[in-house]
Structures are given as structure tokens and as C-alpha cells.
C-alpha atoms as an extended CHARMM CRD file, in Angstrom:
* protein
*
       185  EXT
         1         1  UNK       CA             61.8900000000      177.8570000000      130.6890000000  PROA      1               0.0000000000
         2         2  UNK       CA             63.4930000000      177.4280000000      134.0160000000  PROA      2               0.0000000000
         3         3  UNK       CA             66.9130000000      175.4420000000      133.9310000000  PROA      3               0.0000000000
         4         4  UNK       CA             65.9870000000      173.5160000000      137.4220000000  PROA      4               0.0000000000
         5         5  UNK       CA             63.2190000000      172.2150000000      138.7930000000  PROA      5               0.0000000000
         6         6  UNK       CA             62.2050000000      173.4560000000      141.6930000000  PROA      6               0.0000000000
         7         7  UNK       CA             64.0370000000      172.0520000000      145.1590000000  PROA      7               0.0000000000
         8         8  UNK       CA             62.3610000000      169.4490000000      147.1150000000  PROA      8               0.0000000000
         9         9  UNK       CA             63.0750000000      168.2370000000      150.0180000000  PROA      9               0.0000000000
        10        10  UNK       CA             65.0770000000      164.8290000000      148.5280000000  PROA      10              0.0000000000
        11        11  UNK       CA             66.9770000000      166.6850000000      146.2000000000  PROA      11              0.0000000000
        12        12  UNK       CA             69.0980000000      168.6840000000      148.9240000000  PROA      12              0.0000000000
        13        13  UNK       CA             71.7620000000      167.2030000000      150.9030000000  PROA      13              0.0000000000
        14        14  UNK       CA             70.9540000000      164.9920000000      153.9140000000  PROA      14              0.0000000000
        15        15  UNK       CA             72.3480000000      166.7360000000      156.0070000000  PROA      15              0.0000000000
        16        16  UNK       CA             70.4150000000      169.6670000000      155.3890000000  PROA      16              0.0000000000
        17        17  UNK       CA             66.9650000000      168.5810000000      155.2160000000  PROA      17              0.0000000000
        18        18  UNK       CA             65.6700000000      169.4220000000      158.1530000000  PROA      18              0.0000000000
        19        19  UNK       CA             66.4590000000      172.9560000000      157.3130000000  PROA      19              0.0000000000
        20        20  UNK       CA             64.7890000000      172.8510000000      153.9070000000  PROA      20              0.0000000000
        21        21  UNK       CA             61.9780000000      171.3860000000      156.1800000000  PROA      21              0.0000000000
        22        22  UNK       CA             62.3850000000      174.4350000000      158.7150000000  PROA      22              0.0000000000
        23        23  UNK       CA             62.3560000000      177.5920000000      155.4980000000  PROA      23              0.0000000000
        24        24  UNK       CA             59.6940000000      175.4160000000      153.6830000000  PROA      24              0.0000000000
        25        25  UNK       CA             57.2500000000      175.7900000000      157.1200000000  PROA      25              0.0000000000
        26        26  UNK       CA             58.0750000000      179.2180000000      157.0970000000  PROA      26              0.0000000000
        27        27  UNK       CA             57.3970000000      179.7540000000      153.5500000000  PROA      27              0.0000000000
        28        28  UNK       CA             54.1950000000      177.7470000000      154.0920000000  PROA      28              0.0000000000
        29        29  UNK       CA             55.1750000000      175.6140000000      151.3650000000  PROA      29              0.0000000000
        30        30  UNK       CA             57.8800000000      175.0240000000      148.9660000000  PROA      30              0.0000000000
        31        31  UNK       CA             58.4830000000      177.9240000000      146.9590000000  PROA      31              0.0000000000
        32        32  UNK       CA             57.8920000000      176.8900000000      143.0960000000  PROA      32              0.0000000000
        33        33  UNK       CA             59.0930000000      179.8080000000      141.0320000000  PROA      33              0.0000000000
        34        34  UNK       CA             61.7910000000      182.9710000000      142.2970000000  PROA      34              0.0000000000
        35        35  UNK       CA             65.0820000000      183.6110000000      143.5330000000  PROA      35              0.0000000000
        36        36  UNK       CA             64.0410000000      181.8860000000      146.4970000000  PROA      36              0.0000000000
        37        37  UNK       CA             63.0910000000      178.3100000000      144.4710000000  PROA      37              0.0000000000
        38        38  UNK       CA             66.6710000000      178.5190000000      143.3990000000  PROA      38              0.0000000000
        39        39  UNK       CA             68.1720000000      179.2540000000      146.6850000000  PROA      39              0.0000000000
        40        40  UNK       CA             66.8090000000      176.5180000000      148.4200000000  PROA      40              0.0000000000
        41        41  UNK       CA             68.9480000000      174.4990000000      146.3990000000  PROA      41              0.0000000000
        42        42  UNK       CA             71.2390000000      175.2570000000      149.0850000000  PROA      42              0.0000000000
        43        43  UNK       CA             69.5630000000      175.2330000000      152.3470000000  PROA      43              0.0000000000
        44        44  UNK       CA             72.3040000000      177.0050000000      154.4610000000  PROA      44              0.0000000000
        45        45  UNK       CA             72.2040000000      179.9060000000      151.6790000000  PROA      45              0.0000000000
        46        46  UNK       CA             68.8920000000      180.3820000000      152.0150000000  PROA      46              0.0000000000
        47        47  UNK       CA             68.5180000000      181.0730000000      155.2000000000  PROA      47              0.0000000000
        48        48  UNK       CA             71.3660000000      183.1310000000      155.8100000000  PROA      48              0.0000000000
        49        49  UNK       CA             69.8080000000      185.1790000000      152.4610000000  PROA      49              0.0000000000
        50        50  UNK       CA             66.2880000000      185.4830000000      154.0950000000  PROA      50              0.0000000000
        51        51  UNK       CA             67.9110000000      187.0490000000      157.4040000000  PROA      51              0.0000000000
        52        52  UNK       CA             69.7570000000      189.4110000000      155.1450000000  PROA      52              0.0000000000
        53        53  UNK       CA             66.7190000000      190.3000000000      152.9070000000  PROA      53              0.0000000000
        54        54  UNK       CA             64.0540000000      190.5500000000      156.1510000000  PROA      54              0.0000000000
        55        55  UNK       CA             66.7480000000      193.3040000000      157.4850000000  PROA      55              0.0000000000
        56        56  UNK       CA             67.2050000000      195.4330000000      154.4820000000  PROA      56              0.0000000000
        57        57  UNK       CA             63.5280000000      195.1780000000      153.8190000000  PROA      57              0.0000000000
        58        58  UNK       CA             61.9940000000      195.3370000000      156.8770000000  PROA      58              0.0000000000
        59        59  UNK       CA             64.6330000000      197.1850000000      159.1380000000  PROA      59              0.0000000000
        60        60  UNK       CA             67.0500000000      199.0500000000      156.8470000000  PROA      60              0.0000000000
        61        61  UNK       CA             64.9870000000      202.6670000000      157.4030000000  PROA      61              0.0000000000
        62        62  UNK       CA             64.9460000000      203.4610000000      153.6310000000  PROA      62              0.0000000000
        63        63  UNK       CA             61.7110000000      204.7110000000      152.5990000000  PROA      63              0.0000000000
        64        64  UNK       CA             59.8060000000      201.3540000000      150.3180000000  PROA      64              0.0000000000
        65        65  UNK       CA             59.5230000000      204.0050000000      147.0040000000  PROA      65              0.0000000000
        66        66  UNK       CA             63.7610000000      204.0940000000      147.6900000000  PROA      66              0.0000000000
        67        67  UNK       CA             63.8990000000      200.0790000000      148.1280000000  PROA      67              0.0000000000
        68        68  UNK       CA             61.6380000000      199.9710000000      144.6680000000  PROA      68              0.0000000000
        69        69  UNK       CA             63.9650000000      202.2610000000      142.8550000000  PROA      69              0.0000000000
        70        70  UNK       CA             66.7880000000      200.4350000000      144.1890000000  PROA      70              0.0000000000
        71        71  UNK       CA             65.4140000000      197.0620000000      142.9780000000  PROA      71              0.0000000000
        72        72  UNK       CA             64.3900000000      198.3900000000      139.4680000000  PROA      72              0.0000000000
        73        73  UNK       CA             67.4630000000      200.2160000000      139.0880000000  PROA      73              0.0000000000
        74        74  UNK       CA             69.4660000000      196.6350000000      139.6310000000  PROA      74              0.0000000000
        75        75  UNK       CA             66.8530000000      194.8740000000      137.0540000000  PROA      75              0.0000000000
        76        76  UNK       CA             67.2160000000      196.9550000000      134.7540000000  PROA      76              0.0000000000
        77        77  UNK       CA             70.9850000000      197.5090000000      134.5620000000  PROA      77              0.0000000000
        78        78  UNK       CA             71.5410000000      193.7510000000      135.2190000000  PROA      78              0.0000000000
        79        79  UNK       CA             68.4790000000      192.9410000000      132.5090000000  PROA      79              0.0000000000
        80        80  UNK       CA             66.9620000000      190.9970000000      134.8370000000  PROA      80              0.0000000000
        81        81  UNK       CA             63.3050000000      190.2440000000      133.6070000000  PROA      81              0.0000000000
        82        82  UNK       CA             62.1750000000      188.0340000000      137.0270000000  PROA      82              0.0000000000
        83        83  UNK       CA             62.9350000000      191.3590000000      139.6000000000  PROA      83              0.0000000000
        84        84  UNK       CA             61.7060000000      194.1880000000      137.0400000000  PROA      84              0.0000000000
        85        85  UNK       CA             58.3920000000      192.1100000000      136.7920000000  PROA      85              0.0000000000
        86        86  UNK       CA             58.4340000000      191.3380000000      140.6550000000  PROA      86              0.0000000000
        87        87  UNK       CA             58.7330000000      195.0420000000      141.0140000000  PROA      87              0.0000000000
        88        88  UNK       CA             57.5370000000      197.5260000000      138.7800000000  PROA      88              0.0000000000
        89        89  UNK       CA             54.2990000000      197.6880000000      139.7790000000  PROA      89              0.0000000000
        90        90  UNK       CA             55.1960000000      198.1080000000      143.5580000000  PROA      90              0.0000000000
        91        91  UNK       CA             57.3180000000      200.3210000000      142.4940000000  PROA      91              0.0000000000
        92        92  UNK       CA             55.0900000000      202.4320000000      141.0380000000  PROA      92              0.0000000000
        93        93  UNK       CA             52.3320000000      201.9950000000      144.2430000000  PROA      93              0.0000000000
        94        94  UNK       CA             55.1170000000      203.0980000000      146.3510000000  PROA      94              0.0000000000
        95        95  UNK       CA             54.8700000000      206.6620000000      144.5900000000  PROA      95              0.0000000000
        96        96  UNK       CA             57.3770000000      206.2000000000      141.5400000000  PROA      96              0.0000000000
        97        97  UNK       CA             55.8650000000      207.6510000000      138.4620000000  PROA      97              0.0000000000
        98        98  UNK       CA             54.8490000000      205.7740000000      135.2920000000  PROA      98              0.0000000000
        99        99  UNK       CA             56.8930000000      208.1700000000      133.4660000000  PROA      99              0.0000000000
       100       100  UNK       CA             59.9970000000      207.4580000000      135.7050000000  PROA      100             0.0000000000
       101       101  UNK       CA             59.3630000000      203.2510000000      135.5580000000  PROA      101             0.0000000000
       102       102  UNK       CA             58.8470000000      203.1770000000      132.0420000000  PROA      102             0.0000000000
       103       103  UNK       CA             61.6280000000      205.2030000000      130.8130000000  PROA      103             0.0000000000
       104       104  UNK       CA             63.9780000000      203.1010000000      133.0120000000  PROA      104             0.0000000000
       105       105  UNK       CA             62.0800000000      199.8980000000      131.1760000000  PROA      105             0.0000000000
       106       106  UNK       CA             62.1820000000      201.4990000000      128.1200000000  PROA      106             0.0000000000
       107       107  UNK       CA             66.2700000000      202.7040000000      128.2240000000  PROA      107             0.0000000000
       108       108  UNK       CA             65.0090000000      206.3380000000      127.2860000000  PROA      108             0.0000000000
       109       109  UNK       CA             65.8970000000      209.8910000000      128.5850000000  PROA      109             0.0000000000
       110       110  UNK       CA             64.3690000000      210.0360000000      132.4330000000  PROA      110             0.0000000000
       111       111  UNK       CA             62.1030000000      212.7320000000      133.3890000000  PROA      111             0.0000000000
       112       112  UNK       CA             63.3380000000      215.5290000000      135.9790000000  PROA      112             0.0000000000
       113       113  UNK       CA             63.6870000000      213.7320000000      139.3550000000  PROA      113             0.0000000000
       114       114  UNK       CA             64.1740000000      214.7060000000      143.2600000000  PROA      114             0.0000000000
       115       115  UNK       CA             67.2180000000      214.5180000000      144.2360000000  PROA      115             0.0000000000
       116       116  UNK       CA             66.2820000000      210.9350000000      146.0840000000  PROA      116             0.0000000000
       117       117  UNK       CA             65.3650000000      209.1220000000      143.3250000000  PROA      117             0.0000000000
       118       118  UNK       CA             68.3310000000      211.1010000000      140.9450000000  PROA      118             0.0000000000
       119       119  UNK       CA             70.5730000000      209.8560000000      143.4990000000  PROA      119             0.0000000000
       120       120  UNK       CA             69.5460000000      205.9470000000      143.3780000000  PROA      120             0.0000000000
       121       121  UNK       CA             69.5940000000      205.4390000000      139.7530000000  PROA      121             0.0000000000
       122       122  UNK       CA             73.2850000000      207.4990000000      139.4310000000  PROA      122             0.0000000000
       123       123  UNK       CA             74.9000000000      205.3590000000      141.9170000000  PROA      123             0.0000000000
       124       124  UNK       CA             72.9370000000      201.9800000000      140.7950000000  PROA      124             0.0000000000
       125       125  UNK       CA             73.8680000000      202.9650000000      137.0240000000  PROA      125             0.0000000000
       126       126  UNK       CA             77.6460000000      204.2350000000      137.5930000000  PROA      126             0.0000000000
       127       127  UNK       CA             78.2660000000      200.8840000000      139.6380000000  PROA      127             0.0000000000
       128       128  UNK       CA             76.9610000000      198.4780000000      137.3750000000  PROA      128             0.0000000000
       129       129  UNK       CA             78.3700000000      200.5240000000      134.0870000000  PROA      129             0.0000000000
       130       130  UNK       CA             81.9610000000      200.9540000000      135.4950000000  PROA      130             0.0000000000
       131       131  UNK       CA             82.3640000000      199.0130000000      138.8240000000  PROA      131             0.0000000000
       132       132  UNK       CA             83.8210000000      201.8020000000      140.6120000000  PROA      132             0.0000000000
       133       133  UNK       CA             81.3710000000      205.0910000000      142.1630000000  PROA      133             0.0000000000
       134       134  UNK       CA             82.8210000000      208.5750000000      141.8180000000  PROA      134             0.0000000000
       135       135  UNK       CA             83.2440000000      211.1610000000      144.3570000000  PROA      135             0.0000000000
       136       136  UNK       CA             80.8210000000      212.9260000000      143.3360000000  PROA      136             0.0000000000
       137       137  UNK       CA             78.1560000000      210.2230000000      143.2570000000  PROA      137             0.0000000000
       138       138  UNK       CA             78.7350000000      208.9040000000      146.3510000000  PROA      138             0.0000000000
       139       139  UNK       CA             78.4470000000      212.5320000000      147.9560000000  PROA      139             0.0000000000
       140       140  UNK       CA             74.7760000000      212.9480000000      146.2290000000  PROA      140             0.0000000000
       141       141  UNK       CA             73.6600000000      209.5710000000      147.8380000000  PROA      141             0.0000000000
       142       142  UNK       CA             75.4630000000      210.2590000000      151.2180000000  PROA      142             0.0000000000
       143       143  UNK       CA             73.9110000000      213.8670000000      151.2410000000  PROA      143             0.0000000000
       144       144  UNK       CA             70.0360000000      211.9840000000      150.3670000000  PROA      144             0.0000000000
       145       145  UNK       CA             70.5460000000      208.9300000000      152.4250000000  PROA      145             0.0000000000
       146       146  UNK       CA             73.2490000000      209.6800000000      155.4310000000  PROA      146             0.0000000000
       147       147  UNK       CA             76.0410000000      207.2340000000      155.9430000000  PROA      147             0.0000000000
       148       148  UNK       CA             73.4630000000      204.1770000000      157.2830000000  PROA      148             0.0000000000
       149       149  UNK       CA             71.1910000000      204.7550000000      154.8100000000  PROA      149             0.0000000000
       150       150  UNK       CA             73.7170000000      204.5620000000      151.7890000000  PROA      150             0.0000000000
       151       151  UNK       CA             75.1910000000      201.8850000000      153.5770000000  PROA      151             0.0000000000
       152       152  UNK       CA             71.9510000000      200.0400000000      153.2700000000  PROA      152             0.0000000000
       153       153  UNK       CA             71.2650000000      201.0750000000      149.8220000000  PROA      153             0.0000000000
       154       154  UNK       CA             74.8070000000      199.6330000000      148.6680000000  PROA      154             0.0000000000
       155       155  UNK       CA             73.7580000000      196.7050000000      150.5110000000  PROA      155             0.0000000000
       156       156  UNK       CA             70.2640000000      196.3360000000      149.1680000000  PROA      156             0.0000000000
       157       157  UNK       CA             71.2900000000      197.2030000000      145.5070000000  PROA      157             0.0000000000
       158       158  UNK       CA             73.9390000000      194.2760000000      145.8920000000  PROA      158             0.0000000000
       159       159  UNK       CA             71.7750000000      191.7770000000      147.5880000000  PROA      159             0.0000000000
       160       160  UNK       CA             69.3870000000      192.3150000000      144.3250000000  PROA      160             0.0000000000
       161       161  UNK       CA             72.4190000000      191.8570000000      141.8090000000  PROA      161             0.0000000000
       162       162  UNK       CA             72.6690000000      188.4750000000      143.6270000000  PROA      162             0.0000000000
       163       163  UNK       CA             69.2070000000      187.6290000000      142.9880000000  PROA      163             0.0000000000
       164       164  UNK       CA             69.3680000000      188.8530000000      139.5610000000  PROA      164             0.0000000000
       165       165  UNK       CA             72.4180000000      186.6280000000      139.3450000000  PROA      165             0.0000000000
       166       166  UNK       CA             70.3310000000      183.5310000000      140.3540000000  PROA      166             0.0000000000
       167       167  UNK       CA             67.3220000000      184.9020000000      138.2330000000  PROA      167             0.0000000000
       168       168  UNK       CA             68.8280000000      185.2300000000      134.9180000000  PROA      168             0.0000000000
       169       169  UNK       CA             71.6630000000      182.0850000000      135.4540000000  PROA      169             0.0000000000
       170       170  UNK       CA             68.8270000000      179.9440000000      136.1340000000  PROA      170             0.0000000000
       171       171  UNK       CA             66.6030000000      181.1740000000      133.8990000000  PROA      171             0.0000000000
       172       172  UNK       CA             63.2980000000      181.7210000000      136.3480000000  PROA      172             0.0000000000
       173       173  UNK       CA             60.4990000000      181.7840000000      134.4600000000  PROA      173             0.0000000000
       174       174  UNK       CA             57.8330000000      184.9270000000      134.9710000000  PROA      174             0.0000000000
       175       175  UNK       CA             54.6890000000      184.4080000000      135.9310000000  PROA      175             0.0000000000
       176       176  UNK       CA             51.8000000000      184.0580000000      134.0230000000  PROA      176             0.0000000000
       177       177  UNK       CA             49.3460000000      186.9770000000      135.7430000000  PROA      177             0.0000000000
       178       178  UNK       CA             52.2030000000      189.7040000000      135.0960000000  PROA      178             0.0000000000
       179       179  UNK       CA             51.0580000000      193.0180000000      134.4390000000  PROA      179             0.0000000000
       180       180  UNK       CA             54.0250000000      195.0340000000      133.2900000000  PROA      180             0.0000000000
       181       181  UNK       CA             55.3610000000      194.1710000000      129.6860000000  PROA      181             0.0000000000
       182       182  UNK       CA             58.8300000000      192.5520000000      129.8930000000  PROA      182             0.0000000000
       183       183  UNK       CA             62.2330000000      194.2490000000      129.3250000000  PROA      183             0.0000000000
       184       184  UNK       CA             63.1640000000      195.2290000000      125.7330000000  PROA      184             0.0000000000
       185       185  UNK       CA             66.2370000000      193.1640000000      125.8390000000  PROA      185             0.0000000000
């Protein structure tokens, strides 16, 4: 059960509810459930956060099967059930293989991979694991992605550990019409 109801516009600050006002138009409507029903908590945040998720999304040039990965990589290291539901079935629409998303899920062996997706995971994984990325890792993703791209990636990966951060801190309850089991946590 979620630890926080969902914003409204009386619960923010004064001063910022004409902003909450301004996201919630653009939204059409209050957002309910989601990172972004905790974020707009904090008006400001949240719309500096949307500018920075419409560019990584929308402009960052990674291919969407590399944003998936990216985003399942970060749920699953950071066991955050909210993003792995929100994304393994795009993930797997975007051209990810079941075998590949449920292993991940699963914490089992992964099957042989391109070097794309091999490079994703090892830099997601060796991040979160040890906080630092090797040599050697980074040269795999620089080699797959260029220096924009893995600058993106980084970027994307992190902007996700933030979400996860709200996710699993404020508990955000999954939705009801999920079709991928949960994380074995």
C-alpha cells in the first residue's frame, strides 16, 4: 500500500500551485499512481524531472529496445517492482526476448546476447553492485553506444535509479491489470 496519498493541488505549497495546476493540464489530470504521483509532491521537481525524462526518452538517440534494457536493468538491480512492471512488457515489444526478460526477473544465468544488450546489463549491473565501472566495461558500452550515446545511457540508467528511489521509498502500489508476475524479492 502506497505510503502517500496522491498530491492534490491543496496539499503542495502555495506558492507552487499554479505549477501543480500547469503539469496536472499537461498530464490531463492528476496523476494517481507512479513516480510521477510522488513527484508532484514537489512541483518544481517535477517539472524539471519531466524535461529531463522527455529528452532521454524522446531525444537521447538510443534505440527504445536499449532504453527498455536500460530501465529493466535498473529495476531489477535496484528491486524495484513499480518500473520492472511498467516495463517488461515494452521491453519485450521493443525486441528483447522472453528468455532475456525473464532470466533478468528471475536472477538466473542470461542467454548469449549481442554485444548491445551484453553491454547494458554489464555496466547497469557493475554500477549498481560496486559503484564504480571498470575500464573494461566502460570501453564495451563506449564501443556499442559512442561517447553521446553512453553518455545518455549513464544518464537514463540514473534518472531510473531516481525513480526507483521514489518507487520503492514510497511504496507505489502496482497496478491491478499487470501482466508480468512481480519480482522474486
Amino acid at each position: 500500500m502506497a505510503r502517500a496519498p496522491a498530491p492534490t493541488r491543496e496539499s503542495v505549497p502555495e506558492k507552487y500551485m499554479a505549477l501543480y495546476d500547469e503539469l496536472v493540464r499537461e498530464r490531463g489530470g492528476p496523476p494517481t499512481s507512479g513516480p510521477g504521483s510522488v513527484t508532484l509532491n514537489s512541483p518544481e521537481l517535477a517539472k524539471r524531472a519531466n524535461h529531463l525524462s522527455a529528452y532521454l526518452r524522446q531525444e537521447s538517440g538510443l534505440p527504445a529496445k536499449i532504453q527498455e534494457l536500460a530501465m529493466l536493468t535498473t529495476a531489477r538491480e535496484l528491486d524495484c517492482q513499480y518500473i520492472w512492471n511498467a516495463h517488461a512488457a515494452s521491453g519485450r515489444r521493443e525486441g528483447l526476448s522472453d528468455a532475456l526478460v525473464d532470466a533478468m526477473r528471475d536472477k538466473r544465468d542470461l542467454p548469449n546476447l549481442p554485444p548491445d544488450e551484453s553491454a547494458v546489463i554489464n555496466l547497469g549491473r557493475e554500477f549498481y553492485r560496486t559503484h564504480r565501472v571498470s575500464d573494461a566495461t566502460f570501453q564495451a558500452a563506449k564501443e556499442q553506444f559512442g561517447i553521446h550515446g553512453l553518455t545518455n545511457l549513464t544518464n537514463l540508467m540514473g534518472y531510473y535509479a531516481l525513480l526507483a528511489f521514489n518507487a520503492n521509498t514510497f511504496t507505489i502500489d502496482l497496478p491491478a491489470e499487470r501482466t508480468e508476475p512481480v519480482l522474486p524479492i
